[in-house]
N, C-alpha and C positions, 0 to 999 in steps of 0.2 A: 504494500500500500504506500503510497506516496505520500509526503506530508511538506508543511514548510514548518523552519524551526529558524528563530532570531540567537543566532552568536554574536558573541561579542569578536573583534576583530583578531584581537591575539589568540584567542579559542580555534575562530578557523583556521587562522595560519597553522597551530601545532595539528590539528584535525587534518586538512590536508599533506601537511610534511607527513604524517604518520600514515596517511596513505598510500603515498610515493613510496614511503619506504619497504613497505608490504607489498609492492606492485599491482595495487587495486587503482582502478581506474575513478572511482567515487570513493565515498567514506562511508556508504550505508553499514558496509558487516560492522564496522567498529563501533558506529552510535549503536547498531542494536546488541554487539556484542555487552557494550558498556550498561546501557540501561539493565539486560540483562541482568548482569552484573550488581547492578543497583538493587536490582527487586529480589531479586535473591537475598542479597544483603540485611536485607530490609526484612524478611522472611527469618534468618538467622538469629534476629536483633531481639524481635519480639518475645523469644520467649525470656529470654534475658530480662528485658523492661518490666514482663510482669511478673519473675519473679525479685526484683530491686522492690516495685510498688505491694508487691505481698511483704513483704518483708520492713515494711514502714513502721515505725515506732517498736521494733523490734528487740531494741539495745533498749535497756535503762540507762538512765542518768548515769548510775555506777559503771556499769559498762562502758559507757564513753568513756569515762575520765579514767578506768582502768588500761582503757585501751590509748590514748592519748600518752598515759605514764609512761607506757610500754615502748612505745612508738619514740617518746623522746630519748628515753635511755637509749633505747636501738642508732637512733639517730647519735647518739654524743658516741657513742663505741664505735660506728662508723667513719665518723670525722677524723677521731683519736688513731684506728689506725689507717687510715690515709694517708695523715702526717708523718 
């Protein structure tokens, strides 16, 4: 199916050089390879997101600040040996 789509000028330039360089005559396989790419993505992400939002208010208060404690010390023993 044909479409039209607004690039931004630098976008097309890299979209065509990437063409060329593949030795495609257009750049259709890439946008759809990409979008592709995108929506799939997007499919992988989701179960991720819900469960971050299942997961909301999940720490207590203590919990944080336990875990903050921990995090700093980890942090000062990392710097320490760096140096």
């Amino acid at each position: 199916m044909r479409t039209t789509i607004e690039l931004s000028t630098p976008v097309y330039k890299r979209l065509k050089s990437a063409a060329l360089d593949k030795g495609l005559r257009g750049f259709s396989p890439i946008v759809e390879e990409a979008l592709n790419e995108y929506f799939q993505s997007k499919l992988r992400r989701k179960p991720l997101a819900d469960a971050i939002s299942a997961a909301k208010g999940a720490w207590s208060q203590e919990d944080v600040v336990e875990w903050e404690r921990e995090r700093e010390q980890a942090w000062a023993t990392w710097r320490l040996l760096r140096s």
